[in-house]
C-alpha positions as CSV (number, residue, x, y, z in Angstrom):
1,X,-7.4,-98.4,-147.7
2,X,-4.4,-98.4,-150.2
3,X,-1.0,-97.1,-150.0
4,X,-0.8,-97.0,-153.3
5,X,-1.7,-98.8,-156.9
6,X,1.0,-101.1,-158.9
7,X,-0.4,-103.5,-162.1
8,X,2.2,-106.3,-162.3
9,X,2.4,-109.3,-164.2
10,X,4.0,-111.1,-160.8
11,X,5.3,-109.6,-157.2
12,X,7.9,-111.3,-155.4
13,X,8.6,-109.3,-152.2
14,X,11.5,-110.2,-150.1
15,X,11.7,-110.3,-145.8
16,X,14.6,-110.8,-144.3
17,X,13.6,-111.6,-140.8
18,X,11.1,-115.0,-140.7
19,X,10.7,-117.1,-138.0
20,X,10.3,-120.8,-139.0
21,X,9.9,-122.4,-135.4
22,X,6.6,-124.1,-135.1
23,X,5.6,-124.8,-139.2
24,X,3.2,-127.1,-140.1
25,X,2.9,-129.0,-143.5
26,X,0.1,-129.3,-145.1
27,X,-1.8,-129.3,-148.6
28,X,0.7,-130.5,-150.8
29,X,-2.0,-129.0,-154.2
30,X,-0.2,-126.9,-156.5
31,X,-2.4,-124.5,-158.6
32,X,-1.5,-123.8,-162.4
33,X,0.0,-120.8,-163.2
34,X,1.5,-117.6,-161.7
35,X,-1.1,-115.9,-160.1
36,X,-1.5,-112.0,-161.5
37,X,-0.8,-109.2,-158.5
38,X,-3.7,-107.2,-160.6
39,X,-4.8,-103.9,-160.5
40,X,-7.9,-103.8,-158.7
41,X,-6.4,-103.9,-155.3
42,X,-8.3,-101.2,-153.0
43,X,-11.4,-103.6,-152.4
44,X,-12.9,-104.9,-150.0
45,X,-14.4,-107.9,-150.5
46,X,-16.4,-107.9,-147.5
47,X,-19.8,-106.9,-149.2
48,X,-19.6,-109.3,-151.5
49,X,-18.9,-112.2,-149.2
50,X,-22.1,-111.2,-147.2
51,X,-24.1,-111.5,-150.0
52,X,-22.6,-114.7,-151.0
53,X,-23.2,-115.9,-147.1
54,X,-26.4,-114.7,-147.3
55,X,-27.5,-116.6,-150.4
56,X,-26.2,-120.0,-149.1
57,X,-27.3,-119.6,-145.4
58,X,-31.3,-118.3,-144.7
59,X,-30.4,-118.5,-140.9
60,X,-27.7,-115.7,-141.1
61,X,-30.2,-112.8,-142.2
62,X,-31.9,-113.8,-139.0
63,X,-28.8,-113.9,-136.8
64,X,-27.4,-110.3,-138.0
65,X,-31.0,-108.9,-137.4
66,X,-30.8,-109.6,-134.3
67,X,-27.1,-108.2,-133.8
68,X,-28.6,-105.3,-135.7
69,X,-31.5,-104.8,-132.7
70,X,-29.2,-105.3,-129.9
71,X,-27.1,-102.7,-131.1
72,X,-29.8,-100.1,-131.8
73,X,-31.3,-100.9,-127.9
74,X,-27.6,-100.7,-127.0
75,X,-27.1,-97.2,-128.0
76,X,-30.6,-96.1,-127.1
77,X,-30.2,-97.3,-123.8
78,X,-27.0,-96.1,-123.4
79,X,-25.3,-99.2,-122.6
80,X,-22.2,-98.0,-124.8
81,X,-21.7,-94.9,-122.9
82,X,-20.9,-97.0,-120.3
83,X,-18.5,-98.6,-121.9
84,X,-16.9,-95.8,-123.6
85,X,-14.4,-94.7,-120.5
86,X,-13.4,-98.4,-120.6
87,X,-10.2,-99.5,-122.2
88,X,-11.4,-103.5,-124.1
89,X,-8.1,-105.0,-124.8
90,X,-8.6,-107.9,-127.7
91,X,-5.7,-110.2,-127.9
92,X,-4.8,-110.9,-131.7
93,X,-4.0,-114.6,-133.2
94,X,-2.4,-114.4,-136.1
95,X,-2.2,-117.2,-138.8
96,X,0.7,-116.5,-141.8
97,X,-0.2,-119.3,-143.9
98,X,2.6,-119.3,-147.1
99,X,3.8,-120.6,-150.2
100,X,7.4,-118.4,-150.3
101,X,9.6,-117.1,-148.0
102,X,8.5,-113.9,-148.8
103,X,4.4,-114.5,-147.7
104,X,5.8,-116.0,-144.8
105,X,6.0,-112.5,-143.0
106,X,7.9,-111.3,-140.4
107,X,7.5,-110.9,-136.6
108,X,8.2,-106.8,-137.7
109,X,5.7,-106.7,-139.6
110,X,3.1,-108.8,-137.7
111,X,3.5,-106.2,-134.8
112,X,3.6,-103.5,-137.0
113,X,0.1,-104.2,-137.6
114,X,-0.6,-104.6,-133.9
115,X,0.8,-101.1,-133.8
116,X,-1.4,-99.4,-136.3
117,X,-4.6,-101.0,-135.0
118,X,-3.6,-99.5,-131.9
119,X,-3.3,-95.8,-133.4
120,X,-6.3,-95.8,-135.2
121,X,-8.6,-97.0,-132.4
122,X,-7.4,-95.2,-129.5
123,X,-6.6,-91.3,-131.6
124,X,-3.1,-92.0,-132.0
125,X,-3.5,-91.9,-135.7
126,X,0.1,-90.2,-137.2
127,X,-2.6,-88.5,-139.9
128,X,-5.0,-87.2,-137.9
129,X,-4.2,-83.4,-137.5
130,X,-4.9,-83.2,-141.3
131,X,-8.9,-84.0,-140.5
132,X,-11.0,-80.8,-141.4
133,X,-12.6,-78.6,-138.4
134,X,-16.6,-79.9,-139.8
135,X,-15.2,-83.5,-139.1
136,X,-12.8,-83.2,-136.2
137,X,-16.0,-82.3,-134.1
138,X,-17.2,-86.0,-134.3
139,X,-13.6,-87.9,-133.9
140,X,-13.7,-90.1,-131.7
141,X,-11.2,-92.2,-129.6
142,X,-12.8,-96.0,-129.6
143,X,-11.2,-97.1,-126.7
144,X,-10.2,-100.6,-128.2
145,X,-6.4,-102.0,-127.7
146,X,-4.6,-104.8,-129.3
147,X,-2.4,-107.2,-128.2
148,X,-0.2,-109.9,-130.7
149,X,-1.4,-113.0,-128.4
150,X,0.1,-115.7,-130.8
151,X,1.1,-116.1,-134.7
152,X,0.7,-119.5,-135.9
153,X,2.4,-120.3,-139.3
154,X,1.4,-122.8,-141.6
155,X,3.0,-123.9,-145.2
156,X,0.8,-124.6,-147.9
157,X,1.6,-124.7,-151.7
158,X,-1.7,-123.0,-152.9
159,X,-0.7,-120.0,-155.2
160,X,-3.8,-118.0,-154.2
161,X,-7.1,-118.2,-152.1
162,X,-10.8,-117.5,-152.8
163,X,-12.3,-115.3,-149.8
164,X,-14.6,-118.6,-149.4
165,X,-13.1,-119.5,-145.9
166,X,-10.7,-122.1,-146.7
167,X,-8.0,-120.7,-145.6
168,X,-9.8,-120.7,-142.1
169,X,-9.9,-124.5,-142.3
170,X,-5.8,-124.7,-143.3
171,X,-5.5,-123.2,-139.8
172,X,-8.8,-123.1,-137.6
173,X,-9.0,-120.6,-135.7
174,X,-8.6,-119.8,-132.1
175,X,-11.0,-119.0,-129.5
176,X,-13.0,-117.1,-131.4
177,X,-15.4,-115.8,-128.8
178,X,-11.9,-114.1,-126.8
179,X,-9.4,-113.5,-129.7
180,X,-9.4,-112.0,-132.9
181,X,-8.1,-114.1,-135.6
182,X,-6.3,-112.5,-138.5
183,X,-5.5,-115.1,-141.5
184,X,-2.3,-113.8,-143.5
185,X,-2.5,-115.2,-147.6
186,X,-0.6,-115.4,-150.4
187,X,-3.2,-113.7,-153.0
188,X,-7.4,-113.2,-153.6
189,X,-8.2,-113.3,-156.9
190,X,-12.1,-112.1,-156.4
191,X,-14.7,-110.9,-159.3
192,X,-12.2,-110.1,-161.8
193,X,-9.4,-108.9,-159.5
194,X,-7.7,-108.9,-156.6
195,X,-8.8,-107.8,-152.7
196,X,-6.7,-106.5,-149.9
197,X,-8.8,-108.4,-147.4
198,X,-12.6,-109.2,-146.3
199,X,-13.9,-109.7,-142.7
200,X,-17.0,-111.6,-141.0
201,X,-19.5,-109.3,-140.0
202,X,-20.9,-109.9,-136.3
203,X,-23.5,-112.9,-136.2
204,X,-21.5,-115.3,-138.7
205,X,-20.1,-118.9,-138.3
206,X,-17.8,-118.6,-134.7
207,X,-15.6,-121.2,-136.7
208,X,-14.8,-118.7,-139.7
209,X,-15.2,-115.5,-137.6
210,X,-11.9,-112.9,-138.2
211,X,-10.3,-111.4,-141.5
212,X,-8.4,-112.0,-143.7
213,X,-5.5,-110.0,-145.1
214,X,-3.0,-110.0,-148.0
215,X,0.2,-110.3,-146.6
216,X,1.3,-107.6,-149.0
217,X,-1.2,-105.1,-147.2
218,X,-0.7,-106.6,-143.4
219,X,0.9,-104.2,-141.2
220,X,4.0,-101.8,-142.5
221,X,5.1,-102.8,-146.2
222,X,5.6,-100.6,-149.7
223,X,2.1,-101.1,-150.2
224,X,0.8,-100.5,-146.8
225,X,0.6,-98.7,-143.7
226,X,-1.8,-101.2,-141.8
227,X,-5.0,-99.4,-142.5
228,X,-6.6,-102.1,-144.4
229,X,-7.0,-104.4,-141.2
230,X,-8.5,-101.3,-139.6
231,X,-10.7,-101.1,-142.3
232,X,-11.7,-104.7,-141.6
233,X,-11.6,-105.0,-138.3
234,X,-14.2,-102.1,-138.5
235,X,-16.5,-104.5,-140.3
236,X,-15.9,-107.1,-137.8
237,X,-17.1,-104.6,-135.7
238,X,-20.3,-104.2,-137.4
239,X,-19.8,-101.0,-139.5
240,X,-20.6,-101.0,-143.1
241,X,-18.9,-98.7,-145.7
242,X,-19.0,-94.7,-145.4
243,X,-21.1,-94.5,-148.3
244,X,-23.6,-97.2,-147.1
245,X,-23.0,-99.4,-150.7
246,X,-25.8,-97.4,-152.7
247,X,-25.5,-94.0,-154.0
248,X,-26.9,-91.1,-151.9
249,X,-29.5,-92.0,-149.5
250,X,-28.1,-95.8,-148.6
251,X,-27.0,-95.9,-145.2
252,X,-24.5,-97.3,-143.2
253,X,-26.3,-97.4,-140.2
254,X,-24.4,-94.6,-138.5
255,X,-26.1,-90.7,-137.8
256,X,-22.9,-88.5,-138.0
257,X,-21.2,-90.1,-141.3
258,X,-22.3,-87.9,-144.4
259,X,-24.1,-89.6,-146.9
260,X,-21.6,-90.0,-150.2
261,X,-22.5,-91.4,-154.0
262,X,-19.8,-94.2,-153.5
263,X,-16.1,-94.8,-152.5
264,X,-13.5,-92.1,-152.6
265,X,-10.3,-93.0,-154.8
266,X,-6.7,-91.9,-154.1
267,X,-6.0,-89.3,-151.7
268,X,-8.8,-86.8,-152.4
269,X,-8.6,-82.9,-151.5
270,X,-10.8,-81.3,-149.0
271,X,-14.2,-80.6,-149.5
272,X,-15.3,-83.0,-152.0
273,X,-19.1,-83.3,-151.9
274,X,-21.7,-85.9,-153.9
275,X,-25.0,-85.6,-151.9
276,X,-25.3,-82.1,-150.8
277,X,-22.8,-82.4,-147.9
278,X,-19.2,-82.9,-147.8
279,X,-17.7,-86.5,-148.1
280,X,-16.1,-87.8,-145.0
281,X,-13.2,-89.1,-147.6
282,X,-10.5,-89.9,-144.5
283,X,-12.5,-92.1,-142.5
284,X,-11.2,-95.4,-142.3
285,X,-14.0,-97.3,-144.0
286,X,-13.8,-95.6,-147.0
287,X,-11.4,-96.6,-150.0
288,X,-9.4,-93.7,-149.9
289,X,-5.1,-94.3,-149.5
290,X,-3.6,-95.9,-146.6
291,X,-2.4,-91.6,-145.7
292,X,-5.2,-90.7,-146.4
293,X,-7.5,-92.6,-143.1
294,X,-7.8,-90.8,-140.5
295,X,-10.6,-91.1,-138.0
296,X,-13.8,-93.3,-136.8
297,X,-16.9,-91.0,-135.0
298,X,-18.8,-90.7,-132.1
299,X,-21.7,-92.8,-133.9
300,X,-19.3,-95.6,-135.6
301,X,-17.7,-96.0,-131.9
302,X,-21.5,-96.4,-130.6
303,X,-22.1,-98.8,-132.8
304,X,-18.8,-100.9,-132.4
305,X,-18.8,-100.4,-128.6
306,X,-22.6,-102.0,-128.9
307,X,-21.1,-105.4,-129.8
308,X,-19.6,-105.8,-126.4
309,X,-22.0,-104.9,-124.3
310,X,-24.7,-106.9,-122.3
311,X,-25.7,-109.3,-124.6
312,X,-23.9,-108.1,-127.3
313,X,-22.1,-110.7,-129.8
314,X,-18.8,-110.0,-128.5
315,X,-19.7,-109.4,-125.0
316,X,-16.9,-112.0,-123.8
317,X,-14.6,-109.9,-125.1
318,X,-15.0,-106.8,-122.8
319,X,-15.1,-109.6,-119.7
């Protein structure tokens, strides 16, 4: 999900290409302090927020069961093989909300996001051809294309942002039930360090729904090739991590993913294996380096594809 590592004190990044038209003011607080670029930048924070989301709202657990049996009659039914020779096009808000210059990223790198989202979910992936035989027989082409529908900047002096939503209030987002909103943020400090980006998992708060990305980690950069926002989207897709957040045996919901001990770190060589089968170390919701992600498979398509169908959550989406 990486591209690669750094432990700084403070990172000042510099784009030379910002578009200012159309700024808005607002939140004039100042926080104390530099904020820390620290070294625990390859999570995910999505997990936790769930749990967090859970804790505060009793009604969600109900909500996501539901998304949860809609998408195992979807797939039994074979309502997402009929979907699967369809093209879904999802147009993409984006909202760059910045302190300095250099958070308030360019129109480059916005598309060059775009771009990457459209590799990895339509097997256009530049990494691909490195996937091993076992694993290349479950690849699978999602069928899902984006489209940069609008980028809405706004100016705020906050130094860094919880993944507690606020950001989403700075700059509400945009027909949620047709567009996917992507909110752009100076830093996440989160459990003693720092995440790359979190999403809303199907059956959340319409107001809040999208994810969240550190500009540092949005599209092409030094950190970054764009596959954390794949990572994410995948979550706002309904998939859960590779390894199923449990040692061997937890599940993520998904028949053709190998079960693994936990995330994969770096850029790991083929075969590594931690329950008895080889770990499926390049698919893109594991932790391994931007490079390093390759693929989605047939069953993680099945399940994203379930969340447009009939009476799926984002059925409005495939209209």
């Amino acid at each position: 999900m990486k591209k690669m590592i750094l432990g700084f004190a403070a990172l000042s990044l510099m784009f030379t290409s910002c578009e200012k038209e159309g700024d808005q003011i607002v939140n004039d607080e100042t926080l104390d302090g530099e904020v820390a670029f620290a070294l625990a930048l390859d999570q995910c924070g999505s997990m936790g927020v769930l749990e967090e989301k859970l804790a505060a709202d009793p009604t969600l657990a109900e909500r996501m069961s539901e998304v949860e049996a809609h998408t195992k009659y979807a797939i039994s039914s074979g309502m997402t093989q009929r979907l699967v020779n369809g093209q879904i096009e999802i147009p993409v808000v984006y909202h760059i909300i910045y302190r300095t210059a250099s958070e308030n990223i360019s129109a480059a790198q916005i598309e060059s996001q775009t771009v990457a989202l459209n590799e990895d979910f339509n097997l256009q992936n530049p990494g691909r051809n490195t996937i091993p035989a076992e694993f290349a027989a479950v690849e699978s082409n999602v069928g899902i294309s984006f489209v940069t529908e609008q980028v809405i900047r706004v100016y705020d002096r906050k130094r860094s942002w919880r993944p507690d939503d606020s950001m989403k209030f700075v700059s509400p987002a945009v027909n949620p039930e047709q567009f996917l909103n992507v909110w752009v943020v100076n830093n996440m400090p989160y459990r003693g360090g720092n995440i790359l980006g979190y999403a809303q998992f199907p059956g959340g708060n319409r107001a809040t729904d999208g994810i969240v990305m550190d500009h540092r980690f949005t599209g092409e950069t030094q950190y970054s090739t764009g596959r954390t926002a794949t990572h994410e989207v995948g979550h706002w897709l309904n998939l859960r991590h590779i390894w199923g957040d449990g040692g061997c045996g937890a599940t993520d919901f998904v028949d053709d993913t190998p079960d693994a001990s936990g995330n994969s770190r770096g850029c790991p060589v083929y075969p590594q294996n931690s329950c008895g089968t080889n770990d499926m170390t390049m698919n893109f919701m594991d932790y391994s380096d931007d490079p390093c992600l390759n693929m989605f498979t047939n069953g993680q398509t099945a399940r994203m594809k379930s969340v447009f169908a009939a009476g799926g959550y984002r059925e409005a989406m495939a209209q």
